[in-house]
C-alpha positions in Angstrom: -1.5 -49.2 -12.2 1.0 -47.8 -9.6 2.6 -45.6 -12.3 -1.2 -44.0 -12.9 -1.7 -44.0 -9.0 1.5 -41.9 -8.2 0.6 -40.0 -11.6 -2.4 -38.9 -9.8 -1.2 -38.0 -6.5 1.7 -36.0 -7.9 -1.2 -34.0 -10.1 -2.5 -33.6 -6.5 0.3 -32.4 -5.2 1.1 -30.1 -8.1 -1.9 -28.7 -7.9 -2.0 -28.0 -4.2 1.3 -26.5 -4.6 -0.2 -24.0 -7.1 -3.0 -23.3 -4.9 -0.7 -22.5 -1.9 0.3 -19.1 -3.4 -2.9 -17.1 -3.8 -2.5 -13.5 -3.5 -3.5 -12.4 -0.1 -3.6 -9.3 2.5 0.0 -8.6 3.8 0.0 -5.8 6.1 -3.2 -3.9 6.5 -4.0 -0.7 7.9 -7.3 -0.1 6.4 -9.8 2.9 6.1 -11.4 3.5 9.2 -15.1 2.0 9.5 -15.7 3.1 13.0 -16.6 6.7 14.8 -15.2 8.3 11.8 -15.0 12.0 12.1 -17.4 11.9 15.2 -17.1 15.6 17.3 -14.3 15.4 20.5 -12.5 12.3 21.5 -14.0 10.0 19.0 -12.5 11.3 15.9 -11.0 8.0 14.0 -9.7 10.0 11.1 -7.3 12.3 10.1 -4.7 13.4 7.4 -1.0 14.7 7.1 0.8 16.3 4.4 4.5 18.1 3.8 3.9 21.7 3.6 5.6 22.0 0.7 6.8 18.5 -0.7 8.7 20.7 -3.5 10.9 22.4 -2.0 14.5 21.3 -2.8 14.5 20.6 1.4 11.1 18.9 1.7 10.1 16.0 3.1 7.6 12.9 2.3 5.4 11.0 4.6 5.1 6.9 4.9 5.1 4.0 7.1 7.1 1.1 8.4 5.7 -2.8 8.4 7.3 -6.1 9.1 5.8 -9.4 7.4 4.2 -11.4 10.6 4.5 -14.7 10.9 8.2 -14.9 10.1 7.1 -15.2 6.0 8.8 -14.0 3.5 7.0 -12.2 0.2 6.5 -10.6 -3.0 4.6 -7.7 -2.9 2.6 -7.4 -5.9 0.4 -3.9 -5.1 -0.3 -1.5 -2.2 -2.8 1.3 -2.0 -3.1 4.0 -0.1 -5.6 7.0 0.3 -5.2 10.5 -0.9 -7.3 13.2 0.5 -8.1 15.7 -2.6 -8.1 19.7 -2.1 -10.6 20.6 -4.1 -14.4 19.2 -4.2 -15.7 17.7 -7.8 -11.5 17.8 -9.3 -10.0 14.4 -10.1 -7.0 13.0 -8.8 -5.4 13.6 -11.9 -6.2 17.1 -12.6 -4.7 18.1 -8.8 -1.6 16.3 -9.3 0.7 14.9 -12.7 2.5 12.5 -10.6 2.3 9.9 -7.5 5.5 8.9 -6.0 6.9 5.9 -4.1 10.0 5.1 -2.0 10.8 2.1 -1.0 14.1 0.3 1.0 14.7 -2.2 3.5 15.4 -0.2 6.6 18.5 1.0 7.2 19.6 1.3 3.3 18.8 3.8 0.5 15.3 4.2 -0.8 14.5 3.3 -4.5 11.9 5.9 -6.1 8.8 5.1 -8.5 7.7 8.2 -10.3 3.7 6.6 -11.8 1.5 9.2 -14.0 -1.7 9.7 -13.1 -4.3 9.9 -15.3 -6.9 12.8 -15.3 -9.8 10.2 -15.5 -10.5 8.2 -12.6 -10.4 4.5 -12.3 -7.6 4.5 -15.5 -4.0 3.4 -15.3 -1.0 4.7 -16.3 1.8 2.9 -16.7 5.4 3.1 -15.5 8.9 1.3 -15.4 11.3 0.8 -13.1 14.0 -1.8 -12.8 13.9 -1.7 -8.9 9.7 -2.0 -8.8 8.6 -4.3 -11.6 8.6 -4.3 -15.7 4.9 -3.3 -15.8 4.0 -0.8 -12.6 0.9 0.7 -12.9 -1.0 3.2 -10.6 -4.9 4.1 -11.0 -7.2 6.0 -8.7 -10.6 5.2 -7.8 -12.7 7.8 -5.5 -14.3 5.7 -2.0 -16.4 6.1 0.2 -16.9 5.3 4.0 -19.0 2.2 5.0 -20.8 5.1 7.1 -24.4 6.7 5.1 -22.0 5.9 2.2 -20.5 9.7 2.8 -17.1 10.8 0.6 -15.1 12.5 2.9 -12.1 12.3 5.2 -11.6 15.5 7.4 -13.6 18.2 8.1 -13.1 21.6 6.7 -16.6 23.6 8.3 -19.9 21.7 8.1 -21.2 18.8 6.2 -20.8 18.8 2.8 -17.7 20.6 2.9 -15.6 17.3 3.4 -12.7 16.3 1.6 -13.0 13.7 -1.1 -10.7 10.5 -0.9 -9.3 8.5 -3.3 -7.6 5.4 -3.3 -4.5 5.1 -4.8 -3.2 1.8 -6.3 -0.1 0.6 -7.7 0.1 -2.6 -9.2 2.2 -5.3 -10.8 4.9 -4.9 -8.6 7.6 -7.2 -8.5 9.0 -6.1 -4.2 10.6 -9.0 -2.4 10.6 -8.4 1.1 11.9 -11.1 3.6 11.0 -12.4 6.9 12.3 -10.5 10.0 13.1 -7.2 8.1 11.6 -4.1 8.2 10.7 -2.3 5.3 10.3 1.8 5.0 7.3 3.1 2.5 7.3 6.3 1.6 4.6 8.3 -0.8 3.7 12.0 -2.2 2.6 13.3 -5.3 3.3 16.2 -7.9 0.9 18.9 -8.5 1.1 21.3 -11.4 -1.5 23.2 -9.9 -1.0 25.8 -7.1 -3.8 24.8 -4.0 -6.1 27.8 -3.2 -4.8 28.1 0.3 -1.1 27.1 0.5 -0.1 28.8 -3.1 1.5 25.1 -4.1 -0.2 21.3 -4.5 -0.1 19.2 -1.0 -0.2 15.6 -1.2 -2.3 14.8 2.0 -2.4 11.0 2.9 -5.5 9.5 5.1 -4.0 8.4 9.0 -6.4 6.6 11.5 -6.3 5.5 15.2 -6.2 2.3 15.6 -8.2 1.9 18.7 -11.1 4.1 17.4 -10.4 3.0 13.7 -13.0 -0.1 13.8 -11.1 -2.0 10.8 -7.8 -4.4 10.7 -4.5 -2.1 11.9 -1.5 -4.2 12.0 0.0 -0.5 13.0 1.5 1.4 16.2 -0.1 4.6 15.7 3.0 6.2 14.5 4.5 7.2 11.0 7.5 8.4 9.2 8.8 11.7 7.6 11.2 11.2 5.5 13.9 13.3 3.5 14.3 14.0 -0.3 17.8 15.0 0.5 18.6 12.2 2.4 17.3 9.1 0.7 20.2 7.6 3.2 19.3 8.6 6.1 17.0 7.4 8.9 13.6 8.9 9.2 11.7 10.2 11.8 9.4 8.7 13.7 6.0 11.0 14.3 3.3 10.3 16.8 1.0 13.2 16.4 -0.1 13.1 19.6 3.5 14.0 20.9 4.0 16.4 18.6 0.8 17.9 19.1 -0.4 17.9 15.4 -3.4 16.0 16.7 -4.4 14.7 20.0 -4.1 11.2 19.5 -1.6 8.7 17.6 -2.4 7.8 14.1 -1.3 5.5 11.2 -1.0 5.4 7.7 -4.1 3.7 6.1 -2.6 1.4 3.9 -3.3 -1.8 2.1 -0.4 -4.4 1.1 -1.2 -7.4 -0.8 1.2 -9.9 -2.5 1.9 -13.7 -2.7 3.7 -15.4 0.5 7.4 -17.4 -0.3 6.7 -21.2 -0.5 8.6 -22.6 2.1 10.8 -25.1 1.3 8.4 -28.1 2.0 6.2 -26.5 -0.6 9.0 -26.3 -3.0 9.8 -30.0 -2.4 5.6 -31.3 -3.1 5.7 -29.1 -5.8 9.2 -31.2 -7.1 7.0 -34.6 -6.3 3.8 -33.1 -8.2 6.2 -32.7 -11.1 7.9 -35.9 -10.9 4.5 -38.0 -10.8 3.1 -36.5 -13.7 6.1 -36.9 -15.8 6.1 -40.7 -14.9 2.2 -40.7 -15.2 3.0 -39.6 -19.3 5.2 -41.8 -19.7 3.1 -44.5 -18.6 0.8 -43.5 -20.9 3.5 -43.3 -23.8 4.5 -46.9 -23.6 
């Protein structure tokens, strides 16, 4: 009787233990919900691109997070939103490519290089020994939770907004540990030439986080950050200091993962096992 007993609470305990790790929100800086491209001070939203992300001296945008709580993680996707050129194209017809960087601060970035399909909501798959066995990225076009409009910025009156898309790459295997921060970086490659600038401009969606009206874990900063120098530190842009807009802005990005078990997890999870072993052997003899 007390073998089936501690049976049963170690199948408790195992199962706990599984439960602990469910795959939650890790850093959040989401799509604004709030006063989004109201006239004047209002504004929410805006987006930032690399003039020309090709050139052998360009530059890519991104963001820096930290894991609260002292936790540490696997990161298992992120998303972020890309703000198309043209009105009625795909993701995937604008641009063959979308890029990652990622590095613990102060060290060299690794790179991810995902296809992107030409039809939305379809992934394409990529490898990379530094990312995960089975990355893949997929696109899906969103809309605002305001009179369910598709846009981002403005470019002359309504309809003649921008459409959005969010970008997702999944099944990534990214340890990041407690009290470390982290450097994302993102930008995509076009084989098509954009009707005003002559080349293809990956612009990424940025939002105040006081206007924003959704979850910002941010500081209403960002990075630029340096093909050239995949080394080097990047800089630190607050548009509203460099006058590319009149207030700060983040990145509006979505990190999700599994948190570490702590070491007390570890050791239930070592009890579970125990007590169900003993509670088949009971059951053997």
């Amino acid at each position: 009787m007390k073998k089936v007993l501690f049976g049963l609470i170690g199948m408790v305990l195992l199962s706990a233990s599984a439960w602990g790790t469910p795959i939650i929100d890790l850093y959040q800086n989401s799509l604004p919900n709030l006063f989004v491209n109201d006239p004047g001070p209002f504004r929410s939203n805006a987006a930032f691109g690399e003039l020309n992300p090709n050139a052998p001296d360009g530059n890519f945008d991104g963001t820096a997070f930290t894991l609260p709580n002292n936790e540490s993680a696997v990161i298992t996707s992120i998303t972020i939103y890309e703000i198309g050129s043209v009105l009625g194209e795909q993701l995937g017809d604008e641009f063959s490519d979308a890029l990652m960087y990622f590095r613990p601060e102060g060290s060299t970035f690794d790179s991810l290089d995902c296809p992107l399909a030409s039809t939305a909501g379809v992934s394409s798959s990529c490898s990379s020994s530094d990312f995960g066995s089975n990355v893949s990225v997929s696109y899906q076009r969103v809309a605002y939770n305001i009179n369910n409009l598709n846009y981002d910025t403005l470019n002359g009156p309504p309809p003649a907004y921008f459409p959005i898309f969010a970008v997702t790459f999944s099944n990534l295997d990214l340890t990041v540990n407690s009290g470390v921060t982290y450097d994302l970086g993102f930008n995509g490659l076009s084989p098509n030439q954009h009707l005003d600038t002559g080349f293809g401009v990956w612009f990424m969606s940025y939002s105040n986080a006081v206007l924003s009206g959704g979850t910002q874990d941010g500081n209403n900063t960002y990075l630029r950050c340096s093909y050239t120098a995949l080394d080097g530190p990047c800089f630190v842009e607050d548009p509203k200091l460099d006058g590319s807009w009149n207030k700060g802005a983040d990145l509006n990005i979505d990190i999700q993962g599994t948190i570490t078990p702590e070491p007390s997890t570890l050791a239930l999870l070592g009890i579970g096992l125990i007590g169900v072993a003993w509670l088949k052997k009971g059951r053997r003899s």
